[in-house]
C-alpha positions as CSV (number, residue, x, y, z in Angstrom):
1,X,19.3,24.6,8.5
2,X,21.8,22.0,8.3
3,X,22.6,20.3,4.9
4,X,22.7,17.0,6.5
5,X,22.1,15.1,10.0
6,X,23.7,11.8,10.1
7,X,25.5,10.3,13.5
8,X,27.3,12.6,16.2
9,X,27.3,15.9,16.2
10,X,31.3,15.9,16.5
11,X,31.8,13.5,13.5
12,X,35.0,14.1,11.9
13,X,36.0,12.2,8.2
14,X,39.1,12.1,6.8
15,X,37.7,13.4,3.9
16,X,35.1,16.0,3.2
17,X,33.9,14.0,-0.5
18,X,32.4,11.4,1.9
19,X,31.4,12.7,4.8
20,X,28.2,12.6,4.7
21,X,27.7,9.3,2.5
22,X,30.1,7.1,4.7
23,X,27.5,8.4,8.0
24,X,24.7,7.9,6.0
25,X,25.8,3.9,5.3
26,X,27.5,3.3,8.6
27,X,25.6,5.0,11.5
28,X,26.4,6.8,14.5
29,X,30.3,6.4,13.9
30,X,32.7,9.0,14.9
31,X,35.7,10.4,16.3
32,X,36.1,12.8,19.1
33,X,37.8,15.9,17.7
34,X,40.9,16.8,20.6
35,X,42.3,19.6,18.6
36,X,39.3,21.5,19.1
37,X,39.7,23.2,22.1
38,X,37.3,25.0,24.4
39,X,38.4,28.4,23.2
40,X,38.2,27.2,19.3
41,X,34.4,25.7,20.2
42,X,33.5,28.9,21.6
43,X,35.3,30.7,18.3
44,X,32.9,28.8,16.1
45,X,29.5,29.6,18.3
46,X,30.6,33.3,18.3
47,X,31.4,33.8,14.8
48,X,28.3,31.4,13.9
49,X,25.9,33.6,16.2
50,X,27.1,36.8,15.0
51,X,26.3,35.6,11.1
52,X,23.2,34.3,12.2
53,X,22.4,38.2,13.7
54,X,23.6,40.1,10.4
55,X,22.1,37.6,8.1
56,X,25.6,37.0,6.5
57,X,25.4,34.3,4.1
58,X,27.4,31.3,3.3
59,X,29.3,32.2,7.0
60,X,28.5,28.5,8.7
61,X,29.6,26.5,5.7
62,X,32.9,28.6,5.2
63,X,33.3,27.2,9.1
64,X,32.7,24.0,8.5
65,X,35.1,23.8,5.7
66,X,37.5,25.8,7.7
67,X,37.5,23.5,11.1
68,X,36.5,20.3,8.7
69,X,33.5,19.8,10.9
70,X,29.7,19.4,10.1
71,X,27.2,22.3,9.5
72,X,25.2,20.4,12.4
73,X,27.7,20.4,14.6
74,X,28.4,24.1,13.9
75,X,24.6,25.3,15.1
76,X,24.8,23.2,18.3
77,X,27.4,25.5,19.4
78,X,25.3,28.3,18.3
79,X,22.6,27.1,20.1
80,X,24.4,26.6,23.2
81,X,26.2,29.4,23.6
82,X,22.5,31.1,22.7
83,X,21.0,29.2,25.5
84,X,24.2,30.0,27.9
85,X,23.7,33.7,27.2
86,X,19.7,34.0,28.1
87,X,20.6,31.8,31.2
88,X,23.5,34.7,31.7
89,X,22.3,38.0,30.8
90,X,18.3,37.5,30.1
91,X,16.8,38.1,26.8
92,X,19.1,41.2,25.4
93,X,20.6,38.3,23.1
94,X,18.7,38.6,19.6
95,X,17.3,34.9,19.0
96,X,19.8,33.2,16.3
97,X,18.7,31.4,13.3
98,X,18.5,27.9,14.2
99,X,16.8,24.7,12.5
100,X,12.9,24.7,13.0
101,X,10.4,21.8,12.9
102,X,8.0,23.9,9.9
103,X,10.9,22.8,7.3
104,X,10.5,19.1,8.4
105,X,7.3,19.8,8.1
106,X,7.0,20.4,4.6
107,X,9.4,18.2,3.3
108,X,7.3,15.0,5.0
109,X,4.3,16.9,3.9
110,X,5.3,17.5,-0.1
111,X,6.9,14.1,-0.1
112,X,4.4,11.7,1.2
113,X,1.1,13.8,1.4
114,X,1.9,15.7,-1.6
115,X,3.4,12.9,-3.5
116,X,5.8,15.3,-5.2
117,X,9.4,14.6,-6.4
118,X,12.5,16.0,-4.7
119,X,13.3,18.3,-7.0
120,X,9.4,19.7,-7.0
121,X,9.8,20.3,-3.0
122,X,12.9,21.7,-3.5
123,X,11.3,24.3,-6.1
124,X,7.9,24.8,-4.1
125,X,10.7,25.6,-0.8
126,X,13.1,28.0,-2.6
127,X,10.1,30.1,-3.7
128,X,8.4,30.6,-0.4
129,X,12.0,31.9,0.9
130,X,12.6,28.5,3.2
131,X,16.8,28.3,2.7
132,X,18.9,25.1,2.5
133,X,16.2,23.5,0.3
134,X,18.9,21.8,-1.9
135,X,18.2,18.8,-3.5
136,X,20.9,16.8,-1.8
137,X,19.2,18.3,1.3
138,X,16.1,17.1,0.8
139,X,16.8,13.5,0.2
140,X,19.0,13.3,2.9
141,X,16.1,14.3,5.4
142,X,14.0,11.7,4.0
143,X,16.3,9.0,3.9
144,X,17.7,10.2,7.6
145,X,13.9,9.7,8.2
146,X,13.2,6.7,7.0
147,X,16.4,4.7,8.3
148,X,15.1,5.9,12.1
149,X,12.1,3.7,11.1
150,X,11.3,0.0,11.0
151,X,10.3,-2.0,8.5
152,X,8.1,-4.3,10.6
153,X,5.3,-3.5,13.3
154,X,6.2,-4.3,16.7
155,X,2.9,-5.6,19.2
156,X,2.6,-3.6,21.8
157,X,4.3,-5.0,25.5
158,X,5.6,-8.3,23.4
159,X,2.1,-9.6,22.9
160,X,0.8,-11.9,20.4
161,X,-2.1,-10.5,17.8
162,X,-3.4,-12.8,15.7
163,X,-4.0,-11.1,12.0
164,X,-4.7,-12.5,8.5
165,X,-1.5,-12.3,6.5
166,X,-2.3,-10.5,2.9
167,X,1.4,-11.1,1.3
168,X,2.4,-10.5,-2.4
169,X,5.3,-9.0,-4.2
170,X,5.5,-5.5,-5.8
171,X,8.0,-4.8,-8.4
172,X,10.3,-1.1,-8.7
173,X,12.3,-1.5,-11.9
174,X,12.5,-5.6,-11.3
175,X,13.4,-5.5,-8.1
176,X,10.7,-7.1,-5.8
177,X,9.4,-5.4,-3.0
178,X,7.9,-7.9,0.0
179,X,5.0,-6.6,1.3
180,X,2.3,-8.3,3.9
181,X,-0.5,-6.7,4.7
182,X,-3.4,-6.9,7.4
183,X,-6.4,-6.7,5.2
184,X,-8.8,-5.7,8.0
185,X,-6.8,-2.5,9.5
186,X,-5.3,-2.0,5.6
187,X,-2.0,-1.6,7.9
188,X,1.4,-3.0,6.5
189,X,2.5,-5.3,8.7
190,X,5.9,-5.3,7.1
191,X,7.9,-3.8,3.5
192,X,11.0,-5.2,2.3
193,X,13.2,-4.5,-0.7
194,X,14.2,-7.9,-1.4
195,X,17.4,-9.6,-4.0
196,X,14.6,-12.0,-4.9
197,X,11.3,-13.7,-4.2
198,X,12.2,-16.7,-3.3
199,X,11.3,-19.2,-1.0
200,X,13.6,-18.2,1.5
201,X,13.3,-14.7,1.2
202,X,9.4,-14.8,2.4
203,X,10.3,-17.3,5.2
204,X,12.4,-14.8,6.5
205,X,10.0,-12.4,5.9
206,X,7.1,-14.2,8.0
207,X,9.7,-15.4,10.8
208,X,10.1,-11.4,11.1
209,X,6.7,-10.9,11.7
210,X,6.4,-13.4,14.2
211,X,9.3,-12.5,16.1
212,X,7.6,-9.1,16.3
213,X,4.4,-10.7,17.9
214,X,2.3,-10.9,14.8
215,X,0.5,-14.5,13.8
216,X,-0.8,-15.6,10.6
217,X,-4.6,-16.6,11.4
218,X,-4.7,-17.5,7.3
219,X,-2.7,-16.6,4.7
220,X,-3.8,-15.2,1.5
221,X,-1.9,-14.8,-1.6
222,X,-1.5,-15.6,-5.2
223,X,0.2,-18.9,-6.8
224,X,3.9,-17.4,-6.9
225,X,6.2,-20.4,-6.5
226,X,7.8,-18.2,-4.0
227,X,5.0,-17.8,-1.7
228,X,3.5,-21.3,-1.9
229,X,7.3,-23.1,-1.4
230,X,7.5,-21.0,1.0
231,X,4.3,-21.0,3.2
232,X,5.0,-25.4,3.6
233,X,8.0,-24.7,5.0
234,X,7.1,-22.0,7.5
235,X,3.6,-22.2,8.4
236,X,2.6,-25.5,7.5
237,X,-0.5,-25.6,10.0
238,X,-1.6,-22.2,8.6
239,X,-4.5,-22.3,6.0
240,X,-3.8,-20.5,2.6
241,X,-6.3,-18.9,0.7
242,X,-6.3,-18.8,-2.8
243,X,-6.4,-15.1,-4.7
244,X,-9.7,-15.4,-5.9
245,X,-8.9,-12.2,-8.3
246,X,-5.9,-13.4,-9.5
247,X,-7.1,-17.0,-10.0
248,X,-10.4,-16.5,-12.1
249,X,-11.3,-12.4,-11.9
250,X,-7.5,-12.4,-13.8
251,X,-7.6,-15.1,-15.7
252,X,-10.8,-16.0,-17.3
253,X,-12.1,-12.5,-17.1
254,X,-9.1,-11.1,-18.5
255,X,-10.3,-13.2,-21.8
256,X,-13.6,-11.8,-21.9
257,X,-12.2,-8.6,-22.6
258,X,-10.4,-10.0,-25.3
259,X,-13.0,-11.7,-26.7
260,X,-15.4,-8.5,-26.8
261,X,-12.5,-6.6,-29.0
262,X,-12.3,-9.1,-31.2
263,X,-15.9,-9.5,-31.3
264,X,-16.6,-5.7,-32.4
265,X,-13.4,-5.7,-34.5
266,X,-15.2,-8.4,-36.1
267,X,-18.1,-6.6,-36.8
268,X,-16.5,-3.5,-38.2
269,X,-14.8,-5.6,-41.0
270,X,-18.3,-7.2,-41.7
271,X,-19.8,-3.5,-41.9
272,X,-16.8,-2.6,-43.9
273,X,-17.2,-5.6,-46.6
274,X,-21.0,-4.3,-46.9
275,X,-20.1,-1.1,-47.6
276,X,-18.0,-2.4,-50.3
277,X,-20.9,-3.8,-52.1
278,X,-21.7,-0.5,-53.5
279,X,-19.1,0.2,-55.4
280,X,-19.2,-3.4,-57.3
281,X,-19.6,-2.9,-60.6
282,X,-18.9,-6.1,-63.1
283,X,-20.2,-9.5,-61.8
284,X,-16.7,-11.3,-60.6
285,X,-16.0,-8.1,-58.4
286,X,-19.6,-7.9,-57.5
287,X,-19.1,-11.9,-56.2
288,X,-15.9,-11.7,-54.8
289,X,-17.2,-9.0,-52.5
290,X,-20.1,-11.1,-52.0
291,X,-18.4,-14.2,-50.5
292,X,-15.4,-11.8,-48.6
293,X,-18.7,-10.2,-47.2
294,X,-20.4,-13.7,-45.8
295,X,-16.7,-14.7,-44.8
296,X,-17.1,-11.6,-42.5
297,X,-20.5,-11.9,-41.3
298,X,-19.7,-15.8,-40.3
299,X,-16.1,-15.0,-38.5
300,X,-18.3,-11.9,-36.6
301,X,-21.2,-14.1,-36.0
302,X,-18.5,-17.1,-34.1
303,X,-16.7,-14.3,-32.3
304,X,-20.0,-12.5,-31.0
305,X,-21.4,-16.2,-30.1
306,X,-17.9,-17.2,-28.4
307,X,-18.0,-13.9,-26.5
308,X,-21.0,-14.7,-25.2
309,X,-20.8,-18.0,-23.7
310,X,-17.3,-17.3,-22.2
311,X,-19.3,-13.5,-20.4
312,X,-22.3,-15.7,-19.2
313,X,-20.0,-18.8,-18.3
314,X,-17.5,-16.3,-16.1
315,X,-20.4,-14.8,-14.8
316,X,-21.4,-17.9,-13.6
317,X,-18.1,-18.2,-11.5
318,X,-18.5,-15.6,-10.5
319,X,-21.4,-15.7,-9.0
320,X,-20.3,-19.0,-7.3
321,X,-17.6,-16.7,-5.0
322,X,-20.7,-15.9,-3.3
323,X,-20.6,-16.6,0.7
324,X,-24.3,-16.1,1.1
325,X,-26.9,-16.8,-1.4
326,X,-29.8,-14.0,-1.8
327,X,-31.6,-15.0,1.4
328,X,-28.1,-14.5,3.4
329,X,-28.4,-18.4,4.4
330,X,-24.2,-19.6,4.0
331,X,-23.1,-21.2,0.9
332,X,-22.4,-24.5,0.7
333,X,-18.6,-25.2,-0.2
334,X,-18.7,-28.6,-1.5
335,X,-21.8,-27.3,-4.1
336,X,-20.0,-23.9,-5.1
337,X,-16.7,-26.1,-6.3
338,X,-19.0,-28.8,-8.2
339,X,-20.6,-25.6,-10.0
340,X,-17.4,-23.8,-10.7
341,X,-15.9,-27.7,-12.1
342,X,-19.0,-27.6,-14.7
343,X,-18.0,-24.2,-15.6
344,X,-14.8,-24.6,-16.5
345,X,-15.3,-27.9,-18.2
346,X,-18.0,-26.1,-20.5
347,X,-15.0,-23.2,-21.3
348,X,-13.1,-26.0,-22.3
349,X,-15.5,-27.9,-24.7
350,X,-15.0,-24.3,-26.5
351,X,-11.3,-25.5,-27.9
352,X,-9.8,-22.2,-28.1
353,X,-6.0,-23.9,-27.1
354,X,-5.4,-19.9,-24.6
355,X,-8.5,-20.4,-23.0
356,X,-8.2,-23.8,-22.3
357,X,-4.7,-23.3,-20.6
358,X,-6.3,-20.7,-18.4
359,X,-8.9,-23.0,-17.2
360,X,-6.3,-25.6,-16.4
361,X,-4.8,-22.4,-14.2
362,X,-7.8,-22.3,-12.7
363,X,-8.2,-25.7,-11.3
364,X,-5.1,-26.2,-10.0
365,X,-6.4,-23.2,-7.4
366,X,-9.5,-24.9,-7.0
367,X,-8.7,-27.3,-3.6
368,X,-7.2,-23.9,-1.8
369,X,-9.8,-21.2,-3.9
370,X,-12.9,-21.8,-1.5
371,X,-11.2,-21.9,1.9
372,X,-13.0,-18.6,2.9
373,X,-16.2,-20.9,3.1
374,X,-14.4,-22.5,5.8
375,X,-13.9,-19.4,7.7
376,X,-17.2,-17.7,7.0
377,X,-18.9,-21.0,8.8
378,X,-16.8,-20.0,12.1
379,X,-17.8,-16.8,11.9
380,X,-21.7,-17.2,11.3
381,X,-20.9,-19.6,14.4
382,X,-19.7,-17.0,16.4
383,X,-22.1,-14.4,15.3
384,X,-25.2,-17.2,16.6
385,X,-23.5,-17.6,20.0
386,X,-24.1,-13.7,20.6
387,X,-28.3,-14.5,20.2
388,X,-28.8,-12.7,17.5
389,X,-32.1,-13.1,15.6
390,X,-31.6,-15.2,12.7
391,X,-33.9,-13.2,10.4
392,X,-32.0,-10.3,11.2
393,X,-28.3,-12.0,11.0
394,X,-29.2,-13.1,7.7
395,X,-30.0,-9.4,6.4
396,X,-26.4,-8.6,7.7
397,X,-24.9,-11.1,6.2
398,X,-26.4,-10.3,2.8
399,X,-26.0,-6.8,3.3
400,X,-22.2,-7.1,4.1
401,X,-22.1,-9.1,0.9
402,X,-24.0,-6.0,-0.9
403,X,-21.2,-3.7,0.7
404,X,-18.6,-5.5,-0.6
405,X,-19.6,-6.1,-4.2
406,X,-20.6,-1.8,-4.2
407,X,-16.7,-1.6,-3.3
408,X,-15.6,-3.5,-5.8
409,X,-17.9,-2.2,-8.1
410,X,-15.9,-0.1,-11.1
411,X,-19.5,1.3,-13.0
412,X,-21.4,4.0,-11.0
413,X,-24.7,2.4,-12.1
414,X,-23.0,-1.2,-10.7
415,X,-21.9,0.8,-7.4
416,X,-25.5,2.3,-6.8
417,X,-27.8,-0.7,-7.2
418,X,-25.2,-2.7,-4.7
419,X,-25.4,-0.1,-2.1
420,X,-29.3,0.4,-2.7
421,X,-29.7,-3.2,-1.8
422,X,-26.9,-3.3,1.1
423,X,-29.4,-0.2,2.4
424,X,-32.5,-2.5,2.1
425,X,-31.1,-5.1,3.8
426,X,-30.1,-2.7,6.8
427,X,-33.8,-1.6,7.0
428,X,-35.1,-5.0,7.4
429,X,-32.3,-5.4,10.0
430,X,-33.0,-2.4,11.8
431,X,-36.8,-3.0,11.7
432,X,-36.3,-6.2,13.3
433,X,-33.3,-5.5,16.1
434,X,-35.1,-1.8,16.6
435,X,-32.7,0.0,19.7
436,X,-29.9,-3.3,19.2
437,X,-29.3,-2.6,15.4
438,X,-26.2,0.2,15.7
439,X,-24.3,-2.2,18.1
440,X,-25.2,-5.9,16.4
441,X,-24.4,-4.0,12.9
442,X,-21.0,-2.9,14.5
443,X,-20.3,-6.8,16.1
444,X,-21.4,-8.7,12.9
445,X,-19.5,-6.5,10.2
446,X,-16.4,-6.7,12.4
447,X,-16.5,-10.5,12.1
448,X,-18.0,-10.6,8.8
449,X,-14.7,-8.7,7.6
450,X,-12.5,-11.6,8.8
451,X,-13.7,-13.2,5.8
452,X,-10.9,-12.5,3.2
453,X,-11.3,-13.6,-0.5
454,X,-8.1,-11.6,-2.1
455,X,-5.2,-10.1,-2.2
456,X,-6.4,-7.2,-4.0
457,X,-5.9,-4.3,-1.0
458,X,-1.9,-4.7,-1.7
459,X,-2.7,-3.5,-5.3
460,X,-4.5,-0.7,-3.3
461,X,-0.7,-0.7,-1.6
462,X,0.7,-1.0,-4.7
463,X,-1.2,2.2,-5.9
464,X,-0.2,4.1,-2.6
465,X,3.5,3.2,-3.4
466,X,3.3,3.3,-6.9
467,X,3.7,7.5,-7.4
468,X,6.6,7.0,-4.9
469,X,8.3,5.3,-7.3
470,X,7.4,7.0,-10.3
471,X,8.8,10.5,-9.0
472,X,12.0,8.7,-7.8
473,X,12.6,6.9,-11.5
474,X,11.9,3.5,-9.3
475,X,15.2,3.8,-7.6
476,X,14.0,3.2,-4.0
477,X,15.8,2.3,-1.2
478,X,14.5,0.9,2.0
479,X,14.4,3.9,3.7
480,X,12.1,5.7,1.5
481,X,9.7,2.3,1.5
482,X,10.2,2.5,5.6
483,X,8.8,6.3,5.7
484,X,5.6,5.6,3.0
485,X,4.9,2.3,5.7
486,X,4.9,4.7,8.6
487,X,2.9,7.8,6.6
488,X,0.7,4.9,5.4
489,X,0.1,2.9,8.4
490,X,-0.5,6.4,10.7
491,X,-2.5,8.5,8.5
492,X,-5.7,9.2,8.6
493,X,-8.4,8.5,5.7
494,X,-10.8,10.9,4.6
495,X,-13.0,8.6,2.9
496,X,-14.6,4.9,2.5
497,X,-15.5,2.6,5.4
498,X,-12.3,3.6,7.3
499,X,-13.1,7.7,7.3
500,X,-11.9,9.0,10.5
501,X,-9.3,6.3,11.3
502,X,-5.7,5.6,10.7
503,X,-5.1,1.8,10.4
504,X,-3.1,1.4,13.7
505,X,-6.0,2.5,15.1
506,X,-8.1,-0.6,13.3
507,X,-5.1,-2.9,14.2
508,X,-4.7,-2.2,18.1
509,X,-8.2,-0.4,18.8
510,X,-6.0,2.5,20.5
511,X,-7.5,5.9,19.6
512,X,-4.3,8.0,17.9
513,X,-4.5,11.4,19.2
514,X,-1.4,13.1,17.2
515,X,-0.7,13.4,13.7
516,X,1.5,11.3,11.8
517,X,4.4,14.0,11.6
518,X,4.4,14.6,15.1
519,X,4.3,10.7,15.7
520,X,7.7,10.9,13.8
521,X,9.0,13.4,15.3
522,X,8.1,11.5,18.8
523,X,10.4,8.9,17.3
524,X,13.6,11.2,16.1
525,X,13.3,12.5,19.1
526,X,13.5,9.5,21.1
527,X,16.2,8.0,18.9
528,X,18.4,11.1,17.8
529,X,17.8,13.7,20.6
530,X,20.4,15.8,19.7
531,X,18.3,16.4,16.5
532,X,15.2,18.0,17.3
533,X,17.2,20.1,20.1
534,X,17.7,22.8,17.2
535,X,14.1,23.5,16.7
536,X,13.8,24.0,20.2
């Protein structure tokens, strides 16, 4: 198996030290060699078959060094003169050793399926007997993989698909990684290592994606000066939506937790002060312990009551994010920002100076943070124009509602009682559409999904990626981030709503009939035929 694949097969480099780096950065660049004759060529596939046929080691690298030519290049003569010889004489020639897909195979599978690090595939190969499993090896595979891939989807035939835009930045050791996702599909639409995140740097991003046929219906994504800059400039007519996580889930909620530690810290140094009473003996101890021990039980008593109001008052927002109120009738928008205005004006009457700069976070999102109310009334609009009976449509809506809450749900107990009510709310529906419910089910959760609150699925990215970098110490380069888009964007899930699918399946309705390896080799193949003609 050769130690690396880059460019021709007859590359030559004026120095060994960077052959393979200078192919690596440069692409397909090389020099025919003249001073290797026809009878030298068939030298090298001789000597290189007869090694392969005793098992000689080290044989194909002493000729590469000796002709200053690549191991590659070495078992493509091999192979030819193989192939020459059965065409010749029949199949009296014993089969040489040549590259094989099944070490691909396992690399691609360790790396991306197995999330291990190079060196762990490189161990796991060396001990079942696979040769050439070297380090250096390995990570030139992957990176030769990943630079035949593109960062951005292409539409199919140069058409134009329509998708919501889900853009935010992830971060490998400060340097920002671009990322926009379709949030229906879950597929990455594109993945950038970026200098910054700029303004310009996500204009060029977007322009990207629309030269490769893909429209923003809406954008979501979170305040970054970056992204909002950046979204007047290059879609201006394009709606933005507001992170609804990042703008109150983050922010506010972020403090209740706060304020619950400090409550029950609180409440441990009240319990500790009373324990102290006990061991009073004279009277000024005895009162000194007595006042440290109402000091206690007033600071707990403020923190417990502060905790409270700020839980019930986020609650409260919460519960305003709501697109359909319990009878599944559609929210009014104008009512749902009045209500969340009264909520954060009673967080700030609190006067705690870190809350109060959080609420002011909050309602500078507040014109852009209930857009989705916009798009939900289209979609109820289109849902009515397909004669669906309104009783039943409004079970749907309230049970999609259910289904997404039980997703988002992080408690078991939380997660059953949401899909216990999404399941009651199906039964009403069924009972009432009887023979139509699979298909209107189907039609109005399709639609009902265009409704997009957050950017949360990149964190789901962000967690997909996220090992990638860990096992590679964060130093990843485009071409690694290009493979994980492909593995991610072709694979298919096991579990949740999308079991049995592979996002480009969600995103262009095409059924996928080969696995993701084999879609890459497809593409190798395609692009680098002179590649995959060892394994053959």
């Amino acid at each position: 198996m050769p130690e690396s694949k880059f460019g021709s097969l007859e590359s030559h480099k004026l120095t060994r030290e960077n052959q393979t780096s200078d192919m690596m950065l440069r692409g397909n660049k090389f020099v025919r060699r003249h001073d290797l004759t026809p009878s030298i060529r068939l030298y090298i596939a001789f000597m290189a078959l007869t090694t392969s046929a005793i098992g000689a080691w080290g044989k194909i690298t002493a000729l590469s060094r000796q002709f200053m030519i690549s191991r590659t290049f070495v078992y493509m003569l091999a192979n030819t003169l193989h192939e020459t010889s059965l065409t010749v004489f029949g199949n009296n020639v014993s089969e040489p050793t040549v590259v094989e897909k099944m070490p691909y195979h396992y690399i691609l599978s360790l790396r991306l399926e197995g999330r291990c690090s190079i060196e762990t595939i490189s161990t796991i190969m060396k001990r079942f007997g696979i040769d050439n499993a070297s380090v250096g090896s390995i990570s030139q595979y992957l990176i030769y993989f990943g630079y035949l891939l593109p960062n951005t989807l292409s539409t199919v035939s140069n058409e134009i698909q329509i998708v919501v835009f889900l853009s935010d930045e992830i971060f490998s050791k400060g340097t920002p990684i671009l990322v926009t996702v379709d949030p229906i599909s879950s597929a990455i639409l594109r993945i950038e290592l970026a200098g910054s995140r700029k303004a310009k740097d996500w204009k060029k991003h977007w322009k990207c994606l629309e030269k490769n046929g893909y429209y923003a219906a809406y954008l979501v994504c979170d305040e970054g000066k970056g992204l909002c800059t950046a979204k007047e400039e290059a879609l201006p007519d394009v709606v933005r939506q507001s992170d609804t996580y990042h703008a109150i889930a983050h922010r506010i909620g972020h403090w209740v937790g706060i304020l619950e530690n400090a409550a029950y810290k609180a409440i441990q140094t009240e319990a500790d002060c009373f324990k102290k009473l006990d061991s009073a003996r004279s009277d000024s101890v005895i009162k000194k312990r007595i006042d440290e021990f109402e000091m206690a039980e007033r600071i707990a008593n403020e923190k417990i009551e502060l905790y409270e109001i700020v839980k019930f008052l986020y609650k409260c927002l919460i519960d305003e994010l709501r697109v359909f109120d319990d009878n599944g009738k559609l929210r009014d928008r104008k009512d749902a920002e009045a209500t969340i205005q009264i909520g954060l004006d009673l967080i700030e009457t609190l006067g705690n100076a870190k809350l109060t700069e959080a609420v002011k976070k909050v309602e500078r999102t507040l014109p852009t943070l209930l857009n989705y109310f916009d798009v939900a009334k289209d979609v109820i609009g289109s849902l009515e124009k397909l004669g669906i009976d309104q009783e039943a449509l409004r079970a749907l809506c309230l049970a999609w509602q259910w289904n997404k809450a039980e997703i988002k749900a992080k408690k078991a107990k939380r997660s059953q009682y949401c899909a216990s009510n999404e399941q009651f709310c199906l039964e009403f529906a069924e009972g009432s559409l009887q023979e139509d419910y699979d298909n209107v089910k189907e039609q109005a959760y399709k639609k009902l999904d265009n409704i997009v609150q957050s950017s949360a699925l990149v964190e789901c990215i962000n967690s997909i990626i996220r090992p990638y970098l860990n096992s590679s110490k964060n130093h990843i380069s485009q071409q690694a981030l290009n493979l994980i888009m492909f593995y991610h964007n072709n694979r298919r899930y096991r579990a949740g709503k999308r079991k049995g699918q592979t996002p480009m399946e969600i995103l262009t309705g095409k059924s996928q009939e080969k696995d993701w390896i084999e879609l890459l080799f497809d593409i190798v193949e395609q692009k680098d035929p002179s590649f995959l003609s060892f394994s053959e």
